[in-house]
C-alpha positions as CSV (number, residue, x, y, z in Angstrom):
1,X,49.6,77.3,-8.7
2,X,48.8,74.1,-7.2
3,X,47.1,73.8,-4.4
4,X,46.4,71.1,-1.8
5,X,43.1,69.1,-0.5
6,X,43.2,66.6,2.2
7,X,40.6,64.4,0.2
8,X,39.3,65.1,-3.3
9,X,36.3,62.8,-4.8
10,X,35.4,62.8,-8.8
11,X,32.3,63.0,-9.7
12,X,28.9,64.5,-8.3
13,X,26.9,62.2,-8.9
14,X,25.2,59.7,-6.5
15,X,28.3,58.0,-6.0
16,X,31.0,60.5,-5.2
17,X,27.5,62.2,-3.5
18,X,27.2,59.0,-1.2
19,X,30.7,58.8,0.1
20,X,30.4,62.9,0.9
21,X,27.8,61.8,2.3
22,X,29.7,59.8,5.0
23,X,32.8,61.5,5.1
24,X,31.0,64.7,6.3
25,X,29.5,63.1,9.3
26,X,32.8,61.7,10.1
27,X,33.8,65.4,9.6
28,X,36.3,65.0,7.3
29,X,37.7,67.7,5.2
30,X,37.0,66.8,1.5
31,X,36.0,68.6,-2.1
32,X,34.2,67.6,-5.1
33,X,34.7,67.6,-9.0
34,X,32.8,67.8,-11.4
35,X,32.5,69.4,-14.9
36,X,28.7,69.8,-14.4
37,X,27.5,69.5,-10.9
38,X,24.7,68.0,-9.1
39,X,22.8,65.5,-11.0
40,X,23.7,67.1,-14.0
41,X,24.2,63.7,-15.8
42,X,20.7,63.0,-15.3
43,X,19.1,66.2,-16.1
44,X,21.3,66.6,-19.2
45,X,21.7,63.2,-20.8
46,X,18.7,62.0,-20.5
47,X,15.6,62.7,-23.0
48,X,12.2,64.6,-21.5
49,X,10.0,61.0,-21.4
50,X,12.9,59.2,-19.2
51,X,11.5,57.7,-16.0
52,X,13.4,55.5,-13.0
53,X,13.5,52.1,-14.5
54,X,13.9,50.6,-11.4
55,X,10.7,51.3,-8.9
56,X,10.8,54.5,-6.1
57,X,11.6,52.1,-3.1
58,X,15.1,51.5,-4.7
59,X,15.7,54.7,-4.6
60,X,18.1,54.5,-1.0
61,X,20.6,57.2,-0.9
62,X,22.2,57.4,2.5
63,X,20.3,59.2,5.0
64,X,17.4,59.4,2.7
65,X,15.6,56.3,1.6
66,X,12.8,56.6,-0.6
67,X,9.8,57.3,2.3
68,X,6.9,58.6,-0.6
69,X,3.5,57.8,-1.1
70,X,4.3,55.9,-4.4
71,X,7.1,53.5,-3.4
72,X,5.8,51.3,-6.5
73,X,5.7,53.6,-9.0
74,X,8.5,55.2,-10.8
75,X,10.0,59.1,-10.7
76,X,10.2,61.1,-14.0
77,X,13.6,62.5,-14.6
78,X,13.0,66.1,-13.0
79,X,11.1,64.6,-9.9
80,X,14.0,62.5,-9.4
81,X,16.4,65.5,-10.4
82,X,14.8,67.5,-7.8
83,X,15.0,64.9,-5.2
84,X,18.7,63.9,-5.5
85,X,19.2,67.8,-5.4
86,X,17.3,68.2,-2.3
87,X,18.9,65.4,-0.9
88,X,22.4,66.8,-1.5
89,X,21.3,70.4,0.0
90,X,20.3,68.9,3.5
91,X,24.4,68.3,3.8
92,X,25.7,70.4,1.4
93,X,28.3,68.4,-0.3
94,X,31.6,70.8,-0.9
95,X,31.4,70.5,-4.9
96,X,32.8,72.7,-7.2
97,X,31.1,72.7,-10.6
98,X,32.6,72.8,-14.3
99,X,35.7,71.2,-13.5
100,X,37.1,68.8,-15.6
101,X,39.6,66.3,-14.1
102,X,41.9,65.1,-16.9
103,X,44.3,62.9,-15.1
104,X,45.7,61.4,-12.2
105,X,48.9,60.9,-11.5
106,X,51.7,61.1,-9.0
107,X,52.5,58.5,-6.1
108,X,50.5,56.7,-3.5
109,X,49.1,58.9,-0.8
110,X,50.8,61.8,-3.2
111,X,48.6,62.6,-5.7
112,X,48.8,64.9,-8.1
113,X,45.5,65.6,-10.2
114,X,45.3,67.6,-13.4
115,X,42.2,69.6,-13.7
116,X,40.6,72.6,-16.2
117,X,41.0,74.7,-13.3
118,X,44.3,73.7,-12.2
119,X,46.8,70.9,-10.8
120,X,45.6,69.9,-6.8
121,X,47.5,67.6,-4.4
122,X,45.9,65.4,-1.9
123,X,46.8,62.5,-0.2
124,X,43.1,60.6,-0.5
125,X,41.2,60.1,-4.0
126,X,37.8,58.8,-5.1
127,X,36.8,58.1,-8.5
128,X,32.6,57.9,-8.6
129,X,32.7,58.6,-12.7
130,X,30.2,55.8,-13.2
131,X,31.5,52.7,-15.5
132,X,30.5,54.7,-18.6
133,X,31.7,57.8,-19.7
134,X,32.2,57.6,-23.7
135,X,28.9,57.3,-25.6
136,X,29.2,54.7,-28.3
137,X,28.6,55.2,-32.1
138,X,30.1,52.6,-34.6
139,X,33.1,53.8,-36.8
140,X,30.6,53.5,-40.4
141,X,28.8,56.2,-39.0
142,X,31.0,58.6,-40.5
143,X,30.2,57.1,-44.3
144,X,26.5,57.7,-44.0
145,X,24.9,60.5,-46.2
146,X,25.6,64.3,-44.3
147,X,21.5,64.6,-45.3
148,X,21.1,62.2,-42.3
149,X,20.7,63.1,-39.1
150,X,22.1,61.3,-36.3
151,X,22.3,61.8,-32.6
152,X,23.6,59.5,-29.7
153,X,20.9,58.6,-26.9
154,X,22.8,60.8,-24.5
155,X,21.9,63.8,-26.8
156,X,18.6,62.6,-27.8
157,X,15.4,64.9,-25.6
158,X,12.3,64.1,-28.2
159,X,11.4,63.5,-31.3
160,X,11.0,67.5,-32.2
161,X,14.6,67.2,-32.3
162,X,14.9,65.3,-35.6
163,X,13.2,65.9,-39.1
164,X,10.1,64.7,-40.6
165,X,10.3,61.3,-41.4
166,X,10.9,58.0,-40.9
167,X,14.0,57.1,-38.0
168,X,16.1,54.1,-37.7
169,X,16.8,53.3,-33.8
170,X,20.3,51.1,-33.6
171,X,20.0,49.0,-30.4
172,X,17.5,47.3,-28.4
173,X,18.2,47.9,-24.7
174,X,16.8,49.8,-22.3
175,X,17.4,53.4,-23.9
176,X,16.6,51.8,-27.4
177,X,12.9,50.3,-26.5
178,X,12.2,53.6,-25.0
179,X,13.2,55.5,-27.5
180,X,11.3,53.8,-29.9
181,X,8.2,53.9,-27.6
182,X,8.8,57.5,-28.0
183,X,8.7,57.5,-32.0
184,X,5.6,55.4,-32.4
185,X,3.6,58.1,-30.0
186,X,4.8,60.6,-32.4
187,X,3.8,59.0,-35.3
188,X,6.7,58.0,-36.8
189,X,7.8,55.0,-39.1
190,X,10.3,53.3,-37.2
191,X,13.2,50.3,-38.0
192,X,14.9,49.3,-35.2
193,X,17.8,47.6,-35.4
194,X,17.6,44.9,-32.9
195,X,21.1,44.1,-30.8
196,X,21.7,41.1,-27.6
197,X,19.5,42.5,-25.0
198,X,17.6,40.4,-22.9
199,X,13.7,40.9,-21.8
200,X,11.7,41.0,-18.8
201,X,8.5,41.0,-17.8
202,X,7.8,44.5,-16.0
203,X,5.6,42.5,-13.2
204,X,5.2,38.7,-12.5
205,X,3.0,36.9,-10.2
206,X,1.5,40.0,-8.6
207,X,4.8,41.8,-8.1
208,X,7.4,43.9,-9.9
209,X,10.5,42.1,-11.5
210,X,13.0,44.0,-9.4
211,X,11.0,43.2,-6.5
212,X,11.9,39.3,-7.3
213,X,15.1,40.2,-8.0
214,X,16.3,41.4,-4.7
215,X,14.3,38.6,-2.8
216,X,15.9,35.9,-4.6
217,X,19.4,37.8,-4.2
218,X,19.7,38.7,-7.4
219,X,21.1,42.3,-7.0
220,X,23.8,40.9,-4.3
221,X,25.4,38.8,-6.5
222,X,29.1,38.8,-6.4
223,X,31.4,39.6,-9.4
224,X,32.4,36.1,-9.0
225,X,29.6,34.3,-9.4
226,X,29.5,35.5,-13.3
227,X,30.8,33.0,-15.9
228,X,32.7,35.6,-17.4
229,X,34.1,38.9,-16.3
230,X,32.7,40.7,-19.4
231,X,28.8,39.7,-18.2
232,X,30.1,43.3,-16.1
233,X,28.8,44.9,-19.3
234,X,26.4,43.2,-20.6
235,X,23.6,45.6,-21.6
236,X,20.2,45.4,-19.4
237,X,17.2,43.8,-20.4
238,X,14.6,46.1,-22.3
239,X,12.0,47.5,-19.8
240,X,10.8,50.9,-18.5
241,X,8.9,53.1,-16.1
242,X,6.9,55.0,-18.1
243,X,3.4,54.8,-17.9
244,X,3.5,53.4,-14.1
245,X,6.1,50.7,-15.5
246,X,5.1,48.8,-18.6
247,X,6.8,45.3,-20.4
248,X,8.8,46.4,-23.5
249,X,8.4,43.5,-26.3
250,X,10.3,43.2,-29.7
251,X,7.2,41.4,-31.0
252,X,4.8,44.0,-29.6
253,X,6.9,46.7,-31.6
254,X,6.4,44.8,-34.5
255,X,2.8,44.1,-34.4
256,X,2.3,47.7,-33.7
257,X,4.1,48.6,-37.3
258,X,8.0,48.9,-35.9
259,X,10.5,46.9,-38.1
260,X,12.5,45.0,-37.1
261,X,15.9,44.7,-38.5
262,X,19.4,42.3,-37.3
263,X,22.7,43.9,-36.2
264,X,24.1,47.0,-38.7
265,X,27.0,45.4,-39.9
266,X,27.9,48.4,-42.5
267,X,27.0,51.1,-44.4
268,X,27.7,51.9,-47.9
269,X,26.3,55.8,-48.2
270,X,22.4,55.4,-48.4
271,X,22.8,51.9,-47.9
272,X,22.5,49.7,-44.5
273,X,23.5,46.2,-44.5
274,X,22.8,44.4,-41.3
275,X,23.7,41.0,-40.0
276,X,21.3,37.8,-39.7
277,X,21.4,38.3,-36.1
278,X,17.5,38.8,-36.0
279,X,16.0,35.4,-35.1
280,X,18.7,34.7,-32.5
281,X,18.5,37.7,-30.5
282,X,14.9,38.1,-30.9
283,X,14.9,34.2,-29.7
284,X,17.8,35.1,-27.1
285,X,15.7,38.1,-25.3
286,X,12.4,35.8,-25.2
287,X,14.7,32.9,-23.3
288,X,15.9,35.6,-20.9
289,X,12.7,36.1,-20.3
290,X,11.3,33.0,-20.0
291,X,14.3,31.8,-17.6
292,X,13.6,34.9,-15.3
293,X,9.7,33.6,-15.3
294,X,10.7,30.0,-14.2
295,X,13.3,31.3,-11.5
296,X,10.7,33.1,-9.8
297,X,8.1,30.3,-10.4
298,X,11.0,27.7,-8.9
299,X,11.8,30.2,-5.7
300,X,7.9,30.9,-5.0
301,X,7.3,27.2,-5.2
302,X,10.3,26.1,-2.7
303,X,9.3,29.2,-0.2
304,X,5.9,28.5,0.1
305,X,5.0,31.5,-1.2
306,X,1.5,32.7,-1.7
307,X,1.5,33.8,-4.6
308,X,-1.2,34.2,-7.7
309,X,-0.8,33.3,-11.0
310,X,0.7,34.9,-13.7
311,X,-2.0,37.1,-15.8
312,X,-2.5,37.4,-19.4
313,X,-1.2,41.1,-18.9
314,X,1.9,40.0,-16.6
315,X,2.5,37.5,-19.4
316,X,2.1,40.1,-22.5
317,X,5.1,40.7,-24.6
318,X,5.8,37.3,-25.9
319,X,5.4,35.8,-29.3
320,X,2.0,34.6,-30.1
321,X,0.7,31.8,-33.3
322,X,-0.9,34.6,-35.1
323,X,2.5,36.8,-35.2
324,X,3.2,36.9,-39.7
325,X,6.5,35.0,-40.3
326,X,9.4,37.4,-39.3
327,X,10.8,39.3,-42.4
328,X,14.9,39.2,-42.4
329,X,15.5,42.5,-44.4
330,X,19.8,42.4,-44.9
331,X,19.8,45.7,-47.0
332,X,18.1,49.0,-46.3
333,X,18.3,51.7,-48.2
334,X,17.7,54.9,-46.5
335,X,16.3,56.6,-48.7
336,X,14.0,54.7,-49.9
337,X,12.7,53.8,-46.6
338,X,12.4,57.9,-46.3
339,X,14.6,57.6,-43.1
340,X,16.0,61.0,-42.3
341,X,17.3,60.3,-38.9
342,X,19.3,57.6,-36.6
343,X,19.4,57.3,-33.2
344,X,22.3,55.5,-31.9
345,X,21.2,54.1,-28.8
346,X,24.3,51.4,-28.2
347,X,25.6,52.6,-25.1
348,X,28.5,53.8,-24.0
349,X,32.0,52.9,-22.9
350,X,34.1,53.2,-20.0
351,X,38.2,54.4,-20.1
352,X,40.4,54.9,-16.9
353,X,43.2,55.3,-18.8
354,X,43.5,59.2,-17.5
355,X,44.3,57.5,-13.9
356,X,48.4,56.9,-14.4
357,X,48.5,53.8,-11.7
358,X,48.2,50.2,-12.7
359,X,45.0,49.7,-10.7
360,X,42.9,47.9,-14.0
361,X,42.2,44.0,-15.1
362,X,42.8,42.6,-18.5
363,X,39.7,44.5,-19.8
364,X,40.5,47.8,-18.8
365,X,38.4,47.5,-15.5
366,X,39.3,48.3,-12.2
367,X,40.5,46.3,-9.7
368,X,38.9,46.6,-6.1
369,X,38.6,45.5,-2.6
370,X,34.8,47.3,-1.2
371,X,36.3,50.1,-3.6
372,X,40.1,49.9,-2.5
373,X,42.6,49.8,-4.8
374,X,46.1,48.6,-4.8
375,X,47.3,52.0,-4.7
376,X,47.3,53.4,-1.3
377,X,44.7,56.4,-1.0
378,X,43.0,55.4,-4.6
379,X,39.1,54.3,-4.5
380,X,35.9,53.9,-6.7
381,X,32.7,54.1,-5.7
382,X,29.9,53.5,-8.3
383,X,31.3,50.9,-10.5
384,X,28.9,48.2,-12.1
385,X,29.3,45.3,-9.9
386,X,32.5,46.7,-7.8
387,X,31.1,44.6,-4.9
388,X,27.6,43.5,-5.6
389,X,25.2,43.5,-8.8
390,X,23.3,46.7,-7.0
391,X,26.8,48.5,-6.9
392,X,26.2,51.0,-9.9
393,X,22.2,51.4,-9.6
394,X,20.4,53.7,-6.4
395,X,19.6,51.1,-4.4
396,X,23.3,49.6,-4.0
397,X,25.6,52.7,-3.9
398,X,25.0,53.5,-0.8
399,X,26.6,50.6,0.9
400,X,29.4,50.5,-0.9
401,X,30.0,54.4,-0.3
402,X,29.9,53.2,3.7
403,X,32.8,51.0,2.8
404,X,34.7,53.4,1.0
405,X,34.5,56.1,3.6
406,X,35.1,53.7,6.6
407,X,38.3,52.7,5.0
408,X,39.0,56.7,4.4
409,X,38.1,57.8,7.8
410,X,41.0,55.1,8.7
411,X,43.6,55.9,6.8
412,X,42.8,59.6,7.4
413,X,43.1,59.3,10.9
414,X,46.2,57.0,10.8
415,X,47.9,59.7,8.6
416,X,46.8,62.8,10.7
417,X,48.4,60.2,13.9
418,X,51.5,59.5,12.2
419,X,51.5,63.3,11.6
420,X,50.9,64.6,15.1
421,X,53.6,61.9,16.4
422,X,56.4,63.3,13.6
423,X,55.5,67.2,14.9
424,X,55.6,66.4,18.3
């Protein structure tokens, strides 16, 4: 039996959460989806060590900035869990957990949305599934030995999970260094197998990187001041928040025994060939770096900024003259290496194709206006760089969930007008 909603919003997250959010001071009728629930993206796919990458005082969900005693520091994963669920209980978003929306369809203002728990009608929709949905794992996986085990970073908790033995980490972002940061304080031999991911410093010239970031209006960049439309999804730089915040350096993995391997480019049962990509994203992450060092140095200088100069730990992460002459290894054998494990930490993939409207670029992206579609009653909220770069982290969504819902709360009211009019 299908039944009707005036307003229907996928996802629980902090997106679809935001826009609730505003739609339920404007007291608008409205449900949401979701096949887990509250936060359950965060508590479930993410291991135990995880930690905020980006500090507390980014942290601003509507109605409840980050107001703590540690606005620098950053939030384990269940302090953060517990705060986004405390959040949500103080206006008890209408969301109704483990269901699975499996397509949209219908026409504009008459949708028709499939679900595991059956078809719903509604004449308003939001889409806050984040830009990735679809973990990533290259196709060779399958021809590697069944003795191996692998897991995705989205399954990955901590090292107990895998066997004794040396692991192989493919990919260097984010999720990668921190991964491996977890391996080498378990004692493990690790190879890493290093992919196009920039680097940062965690803190520069007495403040944190985001911090310089969002002065020098870095996170309100617009989607068309990119030189391409696919720098949407280029993978962040390698940093983390563990430990108080901490630099994450290719070259100090490998001077503390981590090696360091190019792209995999295929395997061949035991055996791992990988690409001689090395040098040039090793090279590639230490120029990200580097131009991130002189912007700030540039924007300090020209607003007579007092500011200190960098120390020898601020600057920490970079090559040095006494680093041995990089080894290019093309071939690994597994076994040899007594690797027993992989973790594939290369990210994960977005696909709208489930939504049946023509509402996506050239790339499979969609295409908004401050999360308005060309379809009439079909939004997003939560999207990497749908208005700004701070779109699809905590400190962006809620602005562009005030956009959404002020263009809801119109069309809502136009459509109940219209309706009352027609009746009368």
């Amino acid at each position: 039996m299908t039944r009707f909603e005036p307003i229907v919003i996928v996802g629980a997250g902090q997106g679809g959460l935001s826009v609730s959010y505003y739609l339920a001071k404007s007291g608008l009728p409205h449900v949401i989806l979701d096949r887990g629930g509250i936060a359950h993206a965060w508590q479930a796919q993410r291991w135990d060590s995880f930690c905020l990458v980006t500090p507390n005082w980014t942290v601003n969900l509507p109605g409840r900035p980050y107001e703590g005693s540690d606005p620098d520091g950053f939030m384990p994963r269940d302090e953060f869990v517990a705060y986004l669920k405390e959040w949500a209980a103080g206006f008890a978003p209408p969301v109704q957990e483990g269901v699975e929306v499996t397509r949209i369809a219908g026409g504009a203002g008459d949708f028709r949305i499939e679900t595991s728990a059956g078809p719903i009608c509604t004449e308003i929709v939001v889409v806050a599934t984040a830009t990735f949905q679809h973990p990533k794992v290259p196709p060779f996986a399958g021809a590697l030995p069944s003795r191996v085990t692998q897991l995705h970073a989205e399954d990955y908790k901590s090292p107990g999970q895998l066997p004794d033995g040396a692991v192989l980490v493919v990919g260097s972002g984010q999720t990668g260094g921190q991964v491996v940061e977890d391996m080498l304080r378990d004692g493990r031999r690790v190879f890493l197998s290093v992919g196009a991911a920039g680097r940062l410093p965690r803190r520069y010239r007495g403040r944190d990187c985001i911090a310089w970031q969002r002065d020098m209006g870095f996170l309100d960049r617009t989607p068309n001041m990119l030189e391409s439309p696919t720098h949407r999804f280029v993978g962040d730089p390698h940093l983390t928040g563990r430990d108080r915040g901490a630099s994450v350096s290719l070259h100090d993995f490998r001077r503390r025994g981590v090696t360091l391997l190019g792209q995999c480019a295929e395997v061949d049962g035991e055996t791992v060939r990988f690409a001689d990509t090395l040098v040039r994203d090793i090279g590639a992450a230490d120029a990200f770096a580097d131009d991130f060092m002189a912007k700030v140095d540039e924007y300090i200088a020209s607003s007579g900024i007092d500011a200190p100069p960098p120390s020898a730990d601020e600057m920490f992460g970079g090559p040095t003259t006494v680093d041995p002459p990089l080894e290019k290894i093309r071939t690994l054998d597994l076994a040899a290496a007594g690797i027993g494990s992989i973790v594939w930490a290369t990210g994960f993939a977005f696909d709208f194709s489930w939504i049946d409207f023509p509402i996506t670029d050239d790339l499979g992206y969609p295409i908004t206006d401050d999360g308005a579609t060309g379809v009439e009653g079909l939004y997003f909220c939560g999207l990497n760089w749908m208005t700004k770069r701070k779109s699809g982290i905590l400190y962006g969504v809620g602005e562009d969930a005030e956009k959404v819902a002020r263009h809801i709360q119109k069309r809502f009211w136009h459509s109940a007008s219209q309706t009352s009019r027609r009746e009368g």
